[in-house]
Structure formats: structure tokens, C-alpha cells
KOLZA-739740 format. One record per residue: z, y, x of N, C-alpha, C in turn; chain; residue number from 1. Coordinates in Angstrom, 2 decimals, m for minus. Each point is the difference from the previous one (the first is absolute). Layout:
REC / nzz / nyy / nxx / cazz / cayy / caxx / czz / cyy / cxx / c / k
REC / Z / Y / X / Z / Y / X / Z / Y / X / A / NUM;
...
This chain:
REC / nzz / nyy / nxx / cazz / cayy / caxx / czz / cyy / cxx / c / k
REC / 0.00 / m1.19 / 0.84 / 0.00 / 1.19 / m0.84 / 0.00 / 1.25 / 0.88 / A / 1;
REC / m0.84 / 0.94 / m0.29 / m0.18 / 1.16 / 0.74 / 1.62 / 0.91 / 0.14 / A / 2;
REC / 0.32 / 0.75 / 1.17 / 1.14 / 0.87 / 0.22 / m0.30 / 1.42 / m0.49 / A / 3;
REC / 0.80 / 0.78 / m0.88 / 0.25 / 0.94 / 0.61 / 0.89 / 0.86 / 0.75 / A / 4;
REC / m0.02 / 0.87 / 0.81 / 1.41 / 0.30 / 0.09 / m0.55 / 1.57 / 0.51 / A / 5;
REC / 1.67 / 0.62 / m0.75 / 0.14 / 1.64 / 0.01 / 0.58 / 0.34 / 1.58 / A / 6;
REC / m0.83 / 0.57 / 0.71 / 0.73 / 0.07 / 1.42 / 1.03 / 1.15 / 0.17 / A / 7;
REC / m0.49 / 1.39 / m0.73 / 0.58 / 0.78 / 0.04 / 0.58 / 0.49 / m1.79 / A / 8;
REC / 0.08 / m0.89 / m1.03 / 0.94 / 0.39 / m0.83 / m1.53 / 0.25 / m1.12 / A / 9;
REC / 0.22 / 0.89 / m1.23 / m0.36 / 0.11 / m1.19 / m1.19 / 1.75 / 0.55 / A / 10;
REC / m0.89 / m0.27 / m0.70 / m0.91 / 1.60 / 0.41 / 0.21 / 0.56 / m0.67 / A / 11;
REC / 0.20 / 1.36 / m0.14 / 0.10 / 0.94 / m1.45 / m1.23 / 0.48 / 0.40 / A / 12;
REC / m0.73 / 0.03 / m0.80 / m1.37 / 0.18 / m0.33 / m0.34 / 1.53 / 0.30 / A / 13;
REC / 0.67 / 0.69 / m0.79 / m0.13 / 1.40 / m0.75 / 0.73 / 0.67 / 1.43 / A / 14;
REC / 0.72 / m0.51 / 1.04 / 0.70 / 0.88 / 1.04 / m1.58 / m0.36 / 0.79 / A / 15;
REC / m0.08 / m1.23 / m0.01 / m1.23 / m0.33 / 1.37 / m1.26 / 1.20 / m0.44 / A / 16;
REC / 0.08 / m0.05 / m1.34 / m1.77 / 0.76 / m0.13 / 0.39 / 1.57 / 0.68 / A / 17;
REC / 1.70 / 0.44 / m0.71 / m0.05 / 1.21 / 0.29 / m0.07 / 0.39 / 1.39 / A / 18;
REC / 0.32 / m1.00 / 0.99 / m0.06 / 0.06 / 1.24 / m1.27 / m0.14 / 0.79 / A / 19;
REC / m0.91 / m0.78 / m0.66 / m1.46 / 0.05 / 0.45 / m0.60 / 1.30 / m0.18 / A / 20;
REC / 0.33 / 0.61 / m1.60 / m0.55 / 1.18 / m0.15 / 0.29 / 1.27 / 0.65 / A / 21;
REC / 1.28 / m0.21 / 0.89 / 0.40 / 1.05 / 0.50 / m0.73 / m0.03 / 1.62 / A / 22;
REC / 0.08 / m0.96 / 0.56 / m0.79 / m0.38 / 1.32 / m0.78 / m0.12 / m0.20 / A / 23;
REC / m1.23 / 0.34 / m0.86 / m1.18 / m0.19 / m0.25 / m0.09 / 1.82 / m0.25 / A / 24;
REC / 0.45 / 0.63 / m0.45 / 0.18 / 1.50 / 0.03 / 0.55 / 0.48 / 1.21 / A / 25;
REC / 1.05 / m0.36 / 0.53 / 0.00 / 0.04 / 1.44 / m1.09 / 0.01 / 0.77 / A / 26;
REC / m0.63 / m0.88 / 0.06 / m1.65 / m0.66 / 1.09 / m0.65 / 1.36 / m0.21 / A / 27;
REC / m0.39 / 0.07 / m1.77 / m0.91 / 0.75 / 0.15 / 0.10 / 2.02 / 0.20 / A / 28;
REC / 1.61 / m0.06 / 0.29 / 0.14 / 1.38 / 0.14 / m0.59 / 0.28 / 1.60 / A / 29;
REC / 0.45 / m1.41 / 0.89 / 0.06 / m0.08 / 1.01 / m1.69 / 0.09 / 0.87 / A / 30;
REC / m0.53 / m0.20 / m1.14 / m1.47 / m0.67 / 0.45 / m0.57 / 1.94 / m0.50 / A / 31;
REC / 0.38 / 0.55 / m0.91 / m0.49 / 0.88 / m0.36 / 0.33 / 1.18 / 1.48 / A / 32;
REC / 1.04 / m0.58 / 0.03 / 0.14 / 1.28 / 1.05 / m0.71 / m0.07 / 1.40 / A / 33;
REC / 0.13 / m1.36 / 0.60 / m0.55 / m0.49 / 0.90 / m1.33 / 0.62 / 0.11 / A / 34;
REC / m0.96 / m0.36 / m1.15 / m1.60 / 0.42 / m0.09 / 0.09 / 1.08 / m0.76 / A / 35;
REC / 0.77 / 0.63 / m0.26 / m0.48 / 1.39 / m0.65 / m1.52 / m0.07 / m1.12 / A / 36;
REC / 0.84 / m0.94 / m1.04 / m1.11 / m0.43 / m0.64 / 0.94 / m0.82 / m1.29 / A / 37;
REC / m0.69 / 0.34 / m1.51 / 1.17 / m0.39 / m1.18 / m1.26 / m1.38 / m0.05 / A / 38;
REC / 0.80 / m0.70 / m0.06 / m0.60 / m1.80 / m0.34 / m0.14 / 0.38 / m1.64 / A / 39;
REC / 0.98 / 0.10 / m0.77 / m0.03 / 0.33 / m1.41 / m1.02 / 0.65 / m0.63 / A / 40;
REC / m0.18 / 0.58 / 0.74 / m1.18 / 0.97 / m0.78 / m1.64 / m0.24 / 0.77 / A / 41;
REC / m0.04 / m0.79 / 1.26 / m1.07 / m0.08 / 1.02 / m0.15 / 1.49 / 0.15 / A / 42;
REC / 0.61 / 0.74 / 0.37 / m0.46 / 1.66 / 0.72 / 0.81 / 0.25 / 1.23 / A / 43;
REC / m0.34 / 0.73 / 0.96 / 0.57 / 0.70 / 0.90 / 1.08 / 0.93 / m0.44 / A / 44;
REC / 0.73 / 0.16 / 0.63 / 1.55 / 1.09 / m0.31 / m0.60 / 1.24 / 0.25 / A / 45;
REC / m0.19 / 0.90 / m0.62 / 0.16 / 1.18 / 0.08 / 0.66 / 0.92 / 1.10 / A / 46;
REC / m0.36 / 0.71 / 0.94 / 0.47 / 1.26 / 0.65 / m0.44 / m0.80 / 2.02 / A / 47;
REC / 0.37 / 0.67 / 0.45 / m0.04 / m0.78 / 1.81 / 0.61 / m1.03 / m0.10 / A / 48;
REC / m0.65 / m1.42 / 1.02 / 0.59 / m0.93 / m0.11 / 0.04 / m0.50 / 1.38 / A / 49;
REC / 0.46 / m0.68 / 0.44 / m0.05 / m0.69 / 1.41 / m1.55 / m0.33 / m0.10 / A / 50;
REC / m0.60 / m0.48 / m1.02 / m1.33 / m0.86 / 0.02 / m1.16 / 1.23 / m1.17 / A / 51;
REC / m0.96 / m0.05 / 0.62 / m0.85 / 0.35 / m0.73 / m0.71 / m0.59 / m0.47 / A / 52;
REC / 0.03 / 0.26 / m1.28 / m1.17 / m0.94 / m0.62 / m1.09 / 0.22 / m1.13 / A / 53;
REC / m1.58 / m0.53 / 0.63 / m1.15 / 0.38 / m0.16 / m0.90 / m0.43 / m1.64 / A / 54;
């Protein structure tokens, strides 16, 4: 008969998503700033940027 077993205990679902969603908003603040460039919208940021873009 197949095993299962809980290694680390019970998941709360609703903490894990909120935690993906927050490191996933994290990344992309991180990524926005990095490239001076909004992923969300596909446009360049507005005003001087480290990067110019054509």
C-alpha cells in the first residue's frame, strides 16, 4: 500500500498563497527597478533611468 507522510506538519493554504503573492510582488518590484522598465504594463518608466530605452 502506497505511504504518505507529512514531513513538515499540515499546509495552510491561504498563508502559503499569501506568501507567494507577496514574493512574487517582491520579484517584481525588484525586477522593475533593476531594468527601469514596468513588466505590468510592458512600458519603460518614465523620467532618466540608468538604461535607456529605444
Amino acid at each position: 500500500s502506497p505511504v504518505c507522510r507529512s514531513l513538515f506538519g499540515p499546509v495552510d493554504h491561504e498563508e502559503l498563497g499569501r506568501e507567494l503573492r507577496n514574493r512574487l510582488r517582491e520579484m517584481g518590484e525588484d525586477d522593475q527597478r533593476r531594468w527601469d522598465y514596468n513588466f505590468q504594463t510592458d512600458t519603460p518608466l518614465p523620467g532618466p533611468g540608468r538604461l535607456r530605452w529605444e
